[in-house]
mmCIF file of the C-alpha atoms, coordinates in Angstrom:
data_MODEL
# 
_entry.id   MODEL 
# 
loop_
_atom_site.group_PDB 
_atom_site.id 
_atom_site.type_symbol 
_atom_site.label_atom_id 
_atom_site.label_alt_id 
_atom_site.label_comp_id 
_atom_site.label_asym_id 
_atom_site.label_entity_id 
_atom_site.label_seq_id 
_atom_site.pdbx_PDB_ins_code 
_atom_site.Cartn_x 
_atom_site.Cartn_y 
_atom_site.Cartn_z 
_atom_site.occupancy 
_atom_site.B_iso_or_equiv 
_atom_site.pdbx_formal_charge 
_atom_site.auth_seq_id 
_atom_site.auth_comp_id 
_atom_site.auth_asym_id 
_atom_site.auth_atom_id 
_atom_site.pdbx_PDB_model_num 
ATOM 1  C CA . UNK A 1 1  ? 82.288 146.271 139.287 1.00 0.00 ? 1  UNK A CA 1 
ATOM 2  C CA . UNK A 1 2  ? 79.497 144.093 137.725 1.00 0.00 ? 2  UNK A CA 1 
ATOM 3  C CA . UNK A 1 3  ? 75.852 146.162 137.095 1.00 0.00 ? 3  UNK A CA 1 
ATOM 4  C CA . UNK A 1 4  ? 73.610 146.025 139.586 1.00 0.00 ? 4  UNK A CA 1 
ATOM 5  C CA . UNK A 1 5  ? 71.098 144.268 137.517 1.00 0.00 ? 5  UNK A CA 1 
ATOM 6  C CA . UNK A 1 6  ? 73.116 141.449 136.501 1.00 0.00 ? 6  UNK A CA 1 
ATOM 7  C CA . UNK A 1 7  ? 73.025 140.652 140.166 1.00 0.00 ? 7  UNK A CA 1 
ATOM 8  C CA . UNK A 1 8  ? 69.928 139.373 140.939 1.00 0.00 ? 8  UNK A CA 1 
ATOM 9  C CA . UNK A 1 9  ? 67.164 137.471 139.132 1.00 0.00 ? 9  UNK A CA 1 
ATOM 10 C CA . UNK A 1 10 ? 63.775 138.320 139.455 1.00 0.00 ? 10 UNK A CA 1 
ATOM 11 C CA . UNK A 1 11 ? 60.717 135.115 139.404 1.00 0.00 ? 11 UNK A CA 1 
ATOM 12 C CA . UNK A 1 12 ? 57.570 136.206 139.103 1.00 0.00 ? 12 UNK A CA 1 
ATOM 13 C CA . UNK A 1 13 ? 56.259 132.582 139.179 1.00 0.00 ? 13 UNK A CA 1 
ATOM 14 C CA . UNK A 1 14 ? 55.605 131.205 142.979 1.00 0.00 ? 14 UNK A CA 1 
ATOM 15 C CA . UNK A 1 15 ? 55.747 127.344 141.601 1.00 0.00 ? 15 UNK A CA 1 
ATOM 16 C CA . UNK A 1 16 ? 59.717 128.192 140.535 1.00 0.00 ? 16 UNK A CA 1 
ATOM 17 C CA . UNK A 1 17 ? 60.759 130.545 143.636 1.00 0.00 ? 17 UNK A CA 1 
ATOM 18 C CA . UNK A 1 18 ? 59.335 127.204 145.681 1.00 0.00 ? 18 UNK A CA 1 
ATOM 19 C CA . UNK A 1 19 ? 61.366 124.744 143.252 1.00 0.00 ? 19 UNK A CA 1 
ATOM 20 C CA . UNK A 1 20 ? 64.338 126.882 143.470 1.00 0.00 ? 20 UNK A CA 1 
ATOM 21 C CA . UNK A 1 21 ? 64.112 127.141 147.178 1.00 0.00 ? 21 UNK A CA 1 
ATOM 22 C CA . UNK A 1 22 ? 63.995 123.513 147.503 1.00 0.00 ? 22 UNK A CA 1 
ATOM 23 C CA . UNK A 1 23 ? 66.938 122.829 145.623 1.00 0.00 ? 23 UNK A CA 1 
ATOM 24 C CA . UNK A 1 24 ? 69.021 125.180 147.814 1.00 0.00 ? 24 UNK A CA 1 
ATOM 25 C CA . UNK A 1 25 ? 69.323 128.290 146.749 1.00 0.00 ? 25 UNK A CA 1 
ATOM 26 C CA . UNK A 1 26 ? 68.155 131.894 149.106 1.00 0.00 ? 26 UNK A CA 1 
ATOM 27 C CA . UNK A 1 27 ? 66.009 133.983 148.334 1.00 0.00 ? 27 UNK A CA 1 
ATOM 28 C CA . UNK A 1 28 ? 67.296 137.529 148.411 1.00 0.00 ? 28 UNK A CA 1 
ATOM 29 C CA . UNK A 1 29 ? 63.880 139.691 149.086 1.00 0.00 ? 29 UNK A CA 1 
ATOM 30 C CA . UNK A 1 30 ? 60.473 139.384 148.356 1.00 0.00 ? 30 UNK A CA 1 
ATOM 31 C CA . UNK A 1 31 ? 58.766 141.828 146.812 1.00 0.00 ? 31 UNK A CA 1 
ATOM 32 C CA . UNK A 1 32 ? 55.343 143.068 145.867 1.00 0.00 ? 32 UNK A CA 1 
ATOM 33 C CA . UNK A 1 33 ? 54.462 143.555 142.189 1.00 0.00 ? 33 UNK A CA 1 
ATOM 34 C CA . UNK A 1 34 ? 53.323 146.472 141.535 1.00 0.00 ? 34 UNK A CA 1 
ATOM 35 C CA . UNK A 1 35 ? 51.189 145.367 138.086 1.00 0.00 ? 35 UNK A CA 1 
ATOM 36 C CA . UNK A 1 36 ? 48.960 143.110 139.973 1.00 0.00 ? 36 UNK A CA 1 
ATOM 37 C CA . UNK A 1 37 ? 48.827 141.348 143.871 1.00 0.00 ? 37 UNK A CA 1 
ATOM 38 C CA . UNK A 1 38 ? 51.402 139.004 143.012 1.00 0.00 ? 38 UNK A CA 1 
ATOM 39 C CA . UNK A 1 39 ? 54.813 138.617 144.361 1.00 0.00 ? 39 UNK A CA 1 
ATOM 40 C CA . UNK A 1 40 ? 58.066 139.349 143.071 1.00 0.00 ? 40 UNK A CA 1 
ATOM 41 C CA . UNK A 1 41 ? 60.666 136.746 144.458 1.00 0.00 ? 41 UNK A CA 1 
ATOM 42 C CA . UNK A 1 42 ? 64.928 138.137 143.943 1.00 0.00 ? 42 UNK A CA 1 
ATOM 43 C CA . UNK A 1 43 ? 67.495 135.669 143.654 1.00 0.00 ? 43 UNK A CA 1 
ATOM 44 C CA . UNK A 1 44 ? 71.318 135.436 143.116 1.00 0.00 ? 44 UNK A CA 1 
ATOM 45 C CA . UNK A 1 45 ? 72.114 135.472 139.370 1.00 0.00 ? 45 UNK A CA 1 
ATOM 46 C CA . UNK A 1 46 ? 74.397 132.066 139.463 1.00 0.00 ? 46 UNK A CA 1 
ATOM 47 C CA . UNK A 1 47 ? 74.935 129.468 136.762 1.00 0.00 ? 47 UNK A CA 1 
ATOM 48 C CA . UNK A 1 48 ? 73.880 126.833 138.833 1.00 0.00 ? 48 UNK A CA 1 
ATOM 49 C CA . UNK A 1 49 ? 70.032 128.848 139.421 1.00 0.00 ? 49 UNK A CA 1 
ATOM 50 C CA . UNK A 1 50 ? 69.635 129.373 135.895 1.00 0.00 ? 50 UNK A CA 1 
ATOM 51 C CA . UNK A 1 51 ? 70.600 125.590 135.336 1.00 0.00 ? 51 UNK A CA 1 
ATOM 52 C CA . UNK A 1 52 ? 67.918 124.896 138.147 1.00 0.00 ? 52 UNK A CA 1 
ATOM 53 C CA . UNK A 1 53 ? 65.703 126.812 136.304 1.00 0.00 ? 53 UNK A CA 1 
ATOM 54 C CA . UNK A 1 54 ? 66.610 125.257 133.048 1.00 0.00 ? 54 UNK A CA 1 
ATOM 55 C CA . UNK A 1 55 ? 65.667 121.528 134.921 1.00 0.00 ? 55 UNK A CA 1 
ATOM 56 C CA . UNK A 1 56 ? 62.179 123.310 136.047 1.00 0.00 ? 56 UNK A CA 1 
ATOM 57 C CA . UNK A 1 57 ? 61.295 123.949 132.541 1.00 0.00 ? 57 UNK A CA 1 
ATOM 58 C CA . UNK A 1 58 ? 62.228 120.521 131.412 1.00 0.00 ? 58 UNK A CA 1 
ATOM 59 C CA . UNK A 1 59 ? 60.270 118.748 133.618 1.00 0.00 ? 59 UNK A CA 1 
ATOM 60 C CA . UNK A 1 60 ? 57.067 120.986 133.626 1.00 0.00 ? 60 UNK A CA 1 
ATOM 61 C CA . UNK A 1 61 ? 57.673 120.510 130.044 1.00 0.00 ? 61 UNK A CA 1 
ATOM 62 C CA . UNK A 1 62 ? 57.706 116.695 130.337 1.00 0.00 ? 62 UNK A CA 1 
ATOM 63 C CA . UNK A 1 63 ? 54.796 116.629 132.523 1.00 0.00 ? 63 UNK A CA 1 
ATOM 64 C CA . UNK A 1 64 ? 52.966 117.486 130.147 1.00 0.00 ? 64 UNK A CA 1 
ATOM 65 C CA . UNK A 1 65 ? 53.865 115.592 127.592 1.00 0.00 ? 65 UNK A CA 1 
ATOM 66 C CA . UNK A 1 66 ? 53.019 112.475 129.593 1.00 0.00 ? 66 UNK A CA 1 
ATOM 67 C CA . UNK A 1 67 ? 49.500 114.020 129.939 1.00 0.00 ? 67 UNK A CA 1 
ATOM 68 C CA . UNK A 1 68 ? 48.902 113.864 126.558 1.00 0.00 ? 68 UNK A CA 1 
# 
């Protein structure tokens, strides 16, 4: 039986649940955070979302980049 928290990834950033979301993939639950009046968004711990997130980073990273 795998741990529970292996299970589930947890975004705190709205930009990347949207990106992810986009590309696919459910999101489990939403839920509030409880350090400020942001959201807490829970998705399936896959290979292919942490690759998705992996492609996020790149290309917020090459945005700006080409900004400078």
């Amino acid at each position: 039986m795998r741990n529970r928290e292996t299970n589930f990834i947890t975004i705190y950033r709205q930009r990347l649940a949207g990106f992810l979301m986009l590309h696919g993939f459910v999101l489990i639950k939403l839920l509030p955070n409880q350090t400020d009046n942001r959201n807490r968004f829970l998705f399936a711990n896959t290979l292919a979302l942490r690759d998705c997130i992996d492609k996020w980073q790149i290309q917020k990273l090459e945005g700006i980049n080409n900004i400078e």
